[in-house]
C-alpha positions in Angstrom: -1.6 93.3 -61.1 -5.2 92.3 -62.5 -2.8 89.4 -64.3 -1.6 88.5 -61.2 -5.0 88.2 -59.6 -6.4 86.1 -62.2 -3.9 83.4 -62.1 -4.3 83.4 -58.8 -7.9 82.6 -58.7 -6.8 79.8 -61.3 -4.5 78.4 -59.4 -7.1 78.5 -56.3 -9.8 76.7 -58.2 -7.8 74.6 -59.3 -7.1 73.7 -56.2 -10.4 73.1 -54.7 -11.7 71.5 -57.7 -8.7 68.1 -56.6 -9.5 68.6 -53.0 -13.1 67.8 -53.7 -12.6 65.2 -56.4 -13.9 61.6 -55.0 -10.9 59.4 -54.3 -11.1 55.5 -55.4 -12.2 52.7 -52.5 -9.3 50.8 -51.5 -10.5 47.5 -51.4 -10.9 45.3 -48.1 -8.2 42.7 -47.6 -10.1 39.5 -46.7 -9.1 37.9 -43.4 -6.9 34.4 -44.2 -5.8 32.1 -41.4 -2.6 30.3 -43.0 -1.9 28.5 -39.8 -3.2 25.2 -42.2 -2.1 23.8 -45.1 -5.2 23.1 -47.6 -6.3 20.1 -48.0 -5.1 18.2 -51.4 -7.9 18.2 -53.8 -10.8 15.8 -52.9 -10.1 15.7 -49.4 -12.1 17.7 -46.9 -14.5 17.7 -43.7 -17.0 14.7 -43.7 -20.7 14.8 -44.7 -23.0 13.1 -43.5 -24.6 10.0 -45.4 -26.4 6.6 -44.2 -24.2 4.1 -42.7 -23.3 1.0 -45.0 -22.4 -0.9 -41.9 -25.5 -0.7 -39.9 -27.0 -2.9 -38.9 -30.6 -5.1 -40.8 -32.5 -7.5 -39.0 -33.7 -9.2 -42.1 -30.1 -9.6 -43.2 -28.7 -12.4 -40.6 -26.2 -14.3 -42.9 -24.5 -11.3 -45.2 -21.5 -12.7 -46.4 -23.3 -16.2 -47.5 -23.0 -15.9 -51.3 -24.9 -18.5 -54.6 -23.0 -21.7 -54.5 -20.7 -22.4 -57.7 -22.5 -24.3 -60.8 -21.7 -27.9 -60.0 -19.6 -28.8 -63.3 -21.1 -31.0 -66.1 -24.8 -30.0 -64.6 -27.0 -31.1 -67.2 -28.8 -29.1 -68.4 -26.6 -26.6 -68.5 -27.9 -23.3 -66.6 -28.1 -20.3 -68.6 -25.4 -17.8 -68.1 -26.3 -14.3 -69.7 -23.6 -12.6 -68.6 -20.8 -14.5 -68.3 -21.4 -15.4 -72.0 -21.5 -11.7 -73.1 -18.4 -11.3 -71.3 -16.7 -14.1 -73.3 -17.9 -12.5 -76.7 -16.7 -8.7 -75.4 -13.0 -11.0 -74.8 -12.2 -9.2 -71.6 -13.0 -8.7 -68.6 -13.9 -5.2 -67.2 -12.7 -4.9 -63.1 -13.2 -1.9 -61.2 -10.2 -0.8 -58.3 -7.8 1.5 -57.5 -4.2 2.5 -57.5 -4.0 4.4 -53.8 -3.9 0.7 -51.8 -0.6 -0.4 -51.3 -0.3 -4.5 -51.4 -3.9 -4.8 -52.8 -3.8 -2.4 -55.8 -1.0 -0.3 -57.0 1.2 1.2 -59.3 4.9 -0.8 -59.3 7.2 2.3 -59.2 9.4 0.9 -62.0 7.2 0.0 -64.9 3.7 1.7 -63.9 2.1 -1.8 -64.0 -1.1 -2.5 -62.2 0.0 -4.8 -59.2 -1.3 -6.5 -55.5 -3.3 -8.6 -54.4 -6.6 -7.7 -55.0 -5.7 -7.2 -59.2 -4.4 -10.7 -58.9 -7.6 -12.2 -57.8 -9.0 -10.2 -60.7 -6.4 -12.0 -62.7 -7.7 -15.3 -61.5 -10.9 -14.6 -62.6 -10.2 -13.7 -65.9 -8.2 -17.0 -66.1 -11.1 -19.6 -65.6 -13.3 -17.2 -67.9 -10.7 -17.0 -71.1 -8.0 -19.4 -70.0 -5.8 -16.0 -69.9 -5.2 -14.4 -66.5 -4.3 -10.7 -69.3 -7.9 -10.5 -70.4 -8.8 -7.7 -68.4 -9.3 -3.7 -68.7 -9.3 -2.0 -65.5 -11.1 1.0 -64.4 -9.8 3.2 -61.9 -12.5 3.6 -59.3 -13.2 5.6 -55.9 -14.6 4.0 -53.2 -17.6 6.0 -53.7 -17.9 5.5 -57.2 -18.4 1.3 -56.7 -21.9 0.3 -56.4 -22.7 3.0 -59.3 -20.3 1.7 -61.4 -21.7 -2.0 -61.3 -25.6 -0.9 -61.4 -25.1 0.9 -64.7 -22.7 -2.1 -66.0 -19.3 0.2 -66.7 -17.5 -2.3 -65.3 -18.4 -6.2 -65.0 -17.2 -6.8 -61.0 -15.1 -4.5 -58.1 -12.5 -6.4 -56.8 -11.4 -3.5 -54.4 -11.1 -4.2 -50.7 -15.0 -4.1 -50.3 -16.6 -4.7 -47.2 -19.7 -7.1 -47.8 -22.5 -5.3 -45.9 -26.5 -6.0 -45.5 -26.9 -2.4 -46.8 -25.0 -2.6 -49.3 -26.6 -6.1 -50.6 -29.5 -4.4 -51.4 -27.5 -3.0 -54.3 -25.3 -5.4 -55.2 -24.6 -8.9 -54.9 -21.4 -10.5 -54.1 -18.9 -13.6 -53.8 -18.2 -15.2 -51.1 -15.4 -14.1 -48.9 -12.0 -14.3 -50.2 -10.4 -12.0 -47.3 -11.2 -11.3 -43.8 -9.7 -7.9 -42.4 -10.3 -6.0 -39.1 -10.4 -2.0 -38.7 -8.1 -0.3 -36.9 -6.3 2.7 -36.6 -2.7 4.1 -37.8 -1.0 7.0 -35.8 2.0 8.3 -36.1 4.8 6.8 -33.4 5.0 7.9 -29.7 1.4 10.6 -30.9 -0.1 9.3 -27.8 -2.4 7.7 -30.0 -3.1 4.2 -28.5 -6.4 2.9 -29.5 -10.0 4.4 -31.0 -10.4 5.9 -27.7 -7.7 8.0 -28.5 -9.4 10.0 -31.4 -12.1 12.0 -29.7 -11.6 15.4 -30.3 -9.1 14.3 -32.7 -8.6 14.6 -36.7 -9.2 11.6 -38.4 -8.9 10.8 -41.9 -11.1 8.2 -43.8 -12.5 7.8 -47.2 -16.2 8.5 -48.3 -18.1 5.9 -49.1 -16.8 2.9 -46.6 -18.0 1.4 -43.9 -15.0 2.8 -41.8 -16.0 6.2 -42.2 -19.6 5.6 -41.0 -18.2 3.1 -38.2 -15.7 6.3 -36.9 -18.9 8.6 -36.8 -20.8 6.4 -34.8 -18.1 4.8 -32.1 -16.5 8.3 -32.1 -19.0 11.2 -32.3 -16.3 14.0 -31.2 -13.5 12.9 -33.8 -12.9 15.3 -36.8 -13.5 13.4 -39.5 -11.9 14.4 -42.9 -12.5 13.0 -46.4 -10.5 11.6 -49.3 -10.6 10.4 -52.7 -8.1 7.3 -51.8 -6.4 6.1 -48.7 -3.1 7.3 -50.5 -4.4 10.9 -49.7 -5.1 10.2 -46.0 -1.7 9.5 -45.8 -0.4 12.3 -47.5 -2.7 14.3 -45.3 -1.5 12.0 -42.4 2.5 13.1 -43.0 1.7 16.8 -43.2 0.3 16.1 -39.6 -3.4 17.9 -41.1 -4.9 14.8 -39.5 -3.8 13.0 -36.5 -4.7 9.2 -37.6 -5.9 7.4 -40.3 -8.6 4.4 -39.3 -9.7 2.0 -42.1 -8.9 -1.9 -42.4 -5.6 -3.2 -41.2 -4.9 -4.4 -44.6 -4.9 -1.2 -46.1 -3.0 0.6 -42.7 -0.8 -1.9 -43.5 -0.1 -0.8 -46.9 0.3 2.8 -45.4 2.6 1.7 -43.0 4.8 0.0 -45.2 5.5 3.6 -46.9 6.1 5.3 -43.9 8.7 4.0 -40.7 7.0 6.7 -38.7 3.5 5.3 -38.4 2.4 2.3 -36.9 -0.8 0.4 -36.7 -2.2 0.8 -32.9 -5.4 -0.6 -31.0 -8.0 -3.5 -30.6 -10.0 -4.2 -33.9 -13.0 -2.1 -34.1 -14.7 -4.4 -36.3 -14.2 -7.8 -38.4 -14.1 -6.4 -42.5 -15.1 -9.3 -44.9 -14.2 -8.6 -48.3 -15.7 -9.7 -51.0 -16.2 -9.4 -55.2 -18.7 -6.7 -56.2 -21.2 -8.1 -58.7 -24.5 -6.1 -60.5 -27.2 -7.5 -58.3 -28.8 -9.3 -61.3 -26.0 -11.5 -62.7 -26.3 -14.2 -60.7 -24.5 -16.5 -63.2 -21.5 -14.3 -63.3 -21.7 -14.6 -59.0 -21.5 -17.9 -59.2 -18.4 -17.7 -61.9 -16.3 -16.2 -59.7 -17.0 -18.3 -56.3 -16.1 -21.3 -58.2 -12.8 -19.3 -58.8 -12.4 -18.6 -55.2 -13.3 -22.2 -54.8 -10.2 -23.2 -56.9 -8.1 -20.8 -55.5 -8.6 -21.4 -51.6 -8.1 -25.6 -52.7 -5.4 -25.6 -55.5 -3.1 -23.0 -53.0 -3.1 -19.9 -55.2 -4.9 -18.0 -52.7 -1.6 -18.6 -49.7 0.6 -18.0 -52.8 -0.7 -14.7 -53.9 -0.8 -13.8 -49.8 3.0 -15.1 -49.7 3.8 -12.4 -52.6 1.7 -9.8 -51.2 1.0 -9.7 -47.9 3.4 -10.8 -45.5 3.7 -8.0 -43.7 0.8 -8.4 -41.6 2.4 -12.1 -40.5 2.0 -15.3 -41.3 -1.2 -16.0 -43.6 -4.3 -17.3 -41.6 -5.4 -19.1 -44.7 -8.5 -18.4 -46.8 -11.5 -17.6 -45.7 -14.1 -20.6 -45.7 -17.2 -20.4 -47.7 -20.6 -19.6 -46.6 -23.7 -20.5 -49.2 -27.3 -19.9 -49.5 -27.9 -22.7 -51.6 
């Protein structure tokens, strides 16, 4: 019996003794919405940064560039830079590879192809007599004006909107393409114009004028970021956005990849585009408009529009010069 008794007082201590041991927290499951797709990487709401576009009275005549050295011009100017590019035996040209027709990767050989890497080619021509001289350097739109003020690359031939901002920076040639910004939409959206994207999602890339244009002609769009206009579209055909506006050259390019989207709307605003130079080689600025000289008069500039850019119609020719000098 007194056996019995004691196992039973065991067995009942026992008992109490898990009843009052502390049990481990089950953690909290956070709340996810998966309604969304994320974003791909680099892409993402827009921030808010001064406008490139806006706006400088004492800038009245931005696109006029530094005349071309008149050949045979004795004596001979110096040129700094456009000698220590000669010695170096290439040419270093910042672009990208995410705009279709201007700069891209051909599917079948992963070449470096469009228009803008053939004016490249063209300048690299009248400096060596070799159109191949040249290393490219994949850039982001943001990553432009930095790269020519610390010289890692020598010019930015990369759809670049000469602005009066953006001249405080840099310098560039004179305009060897005129675009216009508009908007790309998805067919029958309902999407017709700008108009169209208040309170919608639109996709632009940091560091262009579009983006800062969208913010101020339409304050109630939601504006989301990329890397490259190659990820607005991706973004575009997973519907995360409901338009893409930038420069009809580059919708274009878009468009061509897609049969779904089409280029809608007025122009928002004229886009001049022109060679990025570092603001202090003016020798090397002059280089390269007396290779858009040649080009707009010897008919390599409706040639390389022929190969590239017949999509957008018949070509309106090159853009004429405008000098300071």
């Amino acid at each position: 019996m007194k056996r019995t008794v004691a196992l039973a007082v065991l067995l009942l201590v026992a008992l109490l003794t898990v009843g009052c041991t502390t049990q481990p927290a089950i953690p909290t499951v956070p709340d996810v919405d998966y309604s969304e797709q994320p974003f791909p990487d680099g892409a993402g709401p827009a921030s808010t940064s001064p406008d490139p576009a806006a706006p400088d009275a004492q800038c009245t005549r931005p696109t006029a560039s530094l005349r071309p050295t008149p050949a045979g011009l004795v004596p001979a100017p110096p040129t700094p830079t456009v000698d220590a590019i000669r010695e170096r035996g290439r040419l270093i040209v910042g672009l990208d590879t995410g705009s279709n027709l201007f700069s891209f990767l051909e599917p079948m050989d992963g070449k470096l192809v469009g228009f803008d890497v053939d004016i490249a080619h063209e300048i690299a021509r009248d400096l060596f007599g070799d159109p191949d001289r040249i290393d490219f350097r994949i850039l982001t739109s943001a990553e432009r004006i930095e790269a020519l003020q610390d010289s890692s690359v020598d010019v930015v031939v990369k759809t670049m909107t000469i602005t009066c901002a953006r001249k405080e920076q840099v310098s560039f040639s004179t305009v060897y393409f005129q675009a216009q910004h508009r908007v790309l939409a998805v067919r029958n959206s309902g999407i017709n114009g700008v108009a169209d994207l208040a309170n919608r999602r639109v996709c632009a890339v940091d560091g262009t004028t579009s983006l800062r244009r969208l913010e101020r002609i339409v304050p109630t769009a939601q504006i989301v970021t990329a890397a490259m206009w190659s990820d607005c579209l991706v973004v575009l055909q997973q519907r995360q956005v409901d338009a893409i506006s930038t420069d009809d050259t580059i919708l274009a390019g878009l468009a061509a990849q897609d049969p779904y989207l089409e280029l809608v709307g007025a122009s928002l605003s004229p886009e001049s585009y022109g060679v990025g130079i570092k603001k202090e080689s003016e020798d090397l600025v002059r280089e390269v408009n007396g290779t858009l000289e040649r080009i707009r008069a010897d008919g390599t500039w409706n040639r390389l529009y022929s190969r590239w850019l017949t999509v957008m119609g018949a070509s309106p020719g090159p853009p004429s010069p405008s000098y300071v000098d």
